[in-house]
Structures are given as C-alpha cells and as structure tokens.
C-alpha positions as CSV (number, residue, x, y, z in Angstrom):
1,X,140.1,91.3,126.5
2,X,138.1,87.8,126.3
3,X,134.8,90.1,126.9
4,X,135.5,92.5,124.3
5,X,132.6,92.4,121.8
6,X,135.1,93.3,118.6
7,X,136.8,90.1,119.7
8,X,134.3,87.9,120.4
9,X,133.0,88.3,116.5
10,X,136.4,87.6,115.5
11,X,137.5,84.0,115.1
12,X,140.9,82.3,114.0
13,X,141.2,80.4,111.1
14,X,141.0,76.8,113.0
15,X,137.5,77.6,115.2
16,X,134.0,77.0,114.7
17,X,131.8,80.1,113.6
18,X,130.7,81.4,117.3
19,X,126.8,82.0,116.9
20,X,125.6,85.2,117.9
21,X,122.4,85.9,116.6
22,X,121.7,89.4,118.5
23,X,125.3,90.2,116.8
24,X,124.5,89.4,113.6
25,X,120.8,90.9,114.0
26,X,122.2,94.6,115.2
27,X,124.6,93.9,112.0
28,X,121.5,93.4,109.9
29,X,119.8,96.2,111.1
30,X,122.8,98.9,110.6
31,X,123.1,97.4,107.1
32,X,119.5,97.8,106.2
33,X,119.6,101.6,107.3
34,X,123.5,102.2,106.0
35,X,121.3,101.5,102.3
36,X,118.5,103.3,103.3
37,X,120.2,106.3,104.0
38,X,122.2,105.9,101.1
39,X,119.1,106.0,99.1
40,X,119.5,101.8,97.6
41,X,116.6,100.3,99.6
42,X,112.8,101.7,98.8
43,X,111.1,101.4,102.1
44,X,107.6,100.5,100.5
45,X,109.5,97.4,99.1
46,X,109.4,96.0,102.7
47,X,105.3,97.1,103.5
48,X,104.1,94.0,102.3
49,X,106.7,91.6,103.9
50,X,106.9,93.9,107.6
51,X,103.2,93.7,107.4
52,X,103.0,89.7,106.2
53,X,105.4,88.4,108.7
54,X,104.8,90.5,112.0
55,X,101.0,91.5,111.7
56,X,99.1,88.7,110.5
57,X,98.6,86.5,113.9
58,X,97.2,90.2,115.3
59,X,94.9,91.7,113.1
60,X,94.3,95.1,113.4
61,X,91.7,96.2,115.8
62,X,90.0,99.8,116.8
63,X,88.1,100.4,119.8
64,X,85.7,103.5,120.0
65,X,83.3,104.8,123.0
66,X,80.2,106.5,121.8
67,X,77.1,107.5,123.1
68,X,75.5,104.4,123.4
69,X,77.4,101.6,122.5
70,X,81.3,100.4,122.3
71,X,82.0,99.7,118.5
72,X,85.1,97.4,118.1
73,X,86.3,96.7,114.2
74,X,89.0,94.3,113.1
75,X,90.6,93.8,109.9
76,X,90.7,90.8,108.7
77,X,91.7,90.4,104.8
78,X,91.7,87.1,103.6
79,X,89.4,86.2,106.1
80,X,86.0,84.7,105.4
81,X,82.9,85.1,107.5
82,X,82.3,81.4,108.2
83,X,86.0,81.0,110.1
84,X,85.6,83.9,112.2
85,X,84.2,83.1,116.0
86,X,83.4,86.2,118.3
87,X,82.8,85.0,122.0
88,X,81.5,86.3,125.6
89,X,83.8,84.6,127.9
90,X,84.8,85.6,131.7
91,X,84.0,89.3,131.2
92,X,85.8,89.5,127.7
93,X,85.2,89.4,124.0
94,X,87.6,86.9,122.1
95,X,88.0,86.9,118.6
96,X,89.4,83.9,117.0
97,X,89.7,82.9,113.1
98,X,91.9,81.1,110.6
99,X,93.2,82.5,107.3
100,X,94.1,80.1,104.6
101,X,95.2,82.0,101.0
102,X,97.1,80.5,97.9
103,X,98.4,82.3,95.0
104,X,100.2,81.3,92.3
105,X,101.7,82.4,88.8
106,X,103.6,81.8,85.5
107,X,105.7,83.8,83.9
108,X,108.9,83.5,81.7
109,X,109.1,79.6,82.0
110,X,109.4,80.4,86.2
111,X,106.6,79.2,88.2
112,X,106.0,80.2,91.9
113,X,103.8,79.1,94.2
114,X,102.8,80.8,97.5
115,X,100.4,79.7,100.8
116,X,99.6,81.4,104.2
117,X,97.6,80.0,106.6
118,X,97.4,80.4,110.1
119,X,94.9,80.7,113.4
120,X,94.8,84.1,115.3
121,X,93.3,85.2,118.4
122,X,92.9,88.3,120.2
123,X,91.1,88.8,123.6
124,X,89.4,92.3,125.2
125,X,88.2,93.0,128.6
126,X,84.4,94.5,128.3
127,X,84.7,98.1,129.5
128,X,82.5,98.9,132.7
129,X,78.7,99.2,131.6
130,X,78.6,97.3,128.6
131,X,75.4,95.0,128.1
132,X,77.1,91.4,127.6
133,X,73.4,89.9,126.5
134,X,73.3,92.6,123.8
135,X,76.5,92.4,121.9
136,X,76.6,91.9,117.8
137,X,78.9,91.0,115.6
138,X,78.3,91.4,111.7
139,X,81.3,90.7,109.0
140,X,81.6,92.1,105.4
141,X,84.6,92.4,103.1
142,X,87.5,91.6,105.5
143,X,85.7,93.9,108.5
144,X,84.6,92.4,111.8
145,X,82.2,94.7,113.5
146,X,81.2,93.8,116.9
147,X,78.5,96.3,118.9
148,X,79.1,96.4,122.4
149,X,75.9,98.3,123.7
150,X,76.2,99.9,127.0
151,X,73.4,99.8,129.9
152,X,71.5,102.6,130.2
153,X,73.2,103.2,133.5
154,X,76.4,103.6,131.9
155,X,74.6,105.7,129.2
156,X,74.1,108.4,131.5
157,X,75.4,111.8,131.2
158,X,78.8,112.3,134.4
159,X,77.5,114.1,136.9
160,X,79.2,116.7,138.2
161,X,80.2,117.5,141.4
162,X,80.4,120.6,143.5
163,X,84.1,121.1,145.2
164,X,83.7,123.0,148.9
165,X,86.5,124.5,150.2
166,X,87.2,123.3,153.8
C-alpha cells in the first residue's frame, strides 16, 4: 500500500507537502494536452517560449556534403559577428558565441522589461578528407557559414569495385 503511487500523492491534513517533481511534471503535462485537446490552448502560443527556453544554448546547425566542400550553417539571431569564434581544435570545429538582447515596452501605465543573455557552444568532428588549413567562416544576418573544403583525394569520384564469385 505504502508504494502505491495514488497514495504517495495523497497527504493527511497534519504532514508536510511530499515533493515530487516527476509527479507533478507528468501532472503538468496531461494538463497541458487535456486543454489542448479540448481546443483551450493555441499551440503557436508556446513557439516562442519552447524555442526561448530549450533552443537558445544550441543553435540550430545544418551540415551538407557536396562536391567539393562540407558547408556547415548555424543560426544565430541576436547574435553579432564580433562575439562569434569558429576554431580548429583536436580534429574539430567549435563554435562558440554569446548573445546578449534587451527589450522593453510601455503600455497602459504597465512597464515590462525583458534580458537574455547567455554563452553557447557547439563542437563537430571534421569528416574524413576535409582540408583543416582551408576552412572559412563568413557571418551575415544571424547566419554562420563555415566552408569546410575537402582534399582533392576525398574529392574523387568512389570507385567501384568488381564482385567475383568464388
């Protein structure tokens, strides 16, 4: 009876609330989709705080192979060029930064005031056959670019290979 989880949230009137915060979290959660189901909660209300909260200390970042170089693009909003770093280090490209935004406003006699800052970091391994003395990095409107080209070794068509049967 004493492991029962219907009793364990359950307290007499003389006890200390029992803290359960994976309890109260799954109750959060089947709240939040008992309203959405039932229509009361807008889902794009919660895009700007989901993405505010959980995505900021890993930016976005897209990796794509083509013919003669690796092209690697993060997206950084808020971000300015001068507190972005890109480095080479142990066979991996790091991307560090720090965001730092303020916004405030006025209305109806109510004044609110709002900051984010914060450092973020996010480390790659190079793929085989990229050249590490050749890699740049430009940055424009929120968008690090960085240009990984690959050897001309690695920029060789596969070669294929004949199967024998034995």
């Amino acid at each position: 009876m004493a492991d029962d989880p219907k009793m364990l949230s359950k307290q007499s009137e003389n006890t200390a609330p029992i803290w359960q915060p994976l309890e109260d979290f799954r109750q959060a959660v089947d709240r939040f989709f008992d309203n959405v189901a039932k229509g009361n909660v807008p889902l794009a209300d919660f895009q700007p705080t989901i993405h505010r909260y959980f995505s900021w200390n890993l930016p976005a970042v897209d990796m794509v192979e083509k013919d003669t170089a690796f092209e690697l693009t993060a997206e950084l909003p808020g971000v300015v060029a001068k507190d972005v770093d890109v480095f080479l280090k142990n066979g991996s490209i790091v991307i560090k930064g720090e965001k730092s935004e303020e916004s405030q406003t006025k209305e109806n006699g109510h004044y609110f005031k709002e900051r984010q800052y914060g450092s973020f970091e996010r480390q790659f391994t190079l793929p085989a056959g990229v050249d590490g003395s050749a890699i740049e990095a430009t940055f424009r409107d929120g968008i690090l670019k960085v240009t990984l080209p690959k050897t001309l070794e690695a920029q060789k068509p596969a070669k294929k290979i004949d199967v024998k049967v034995a």
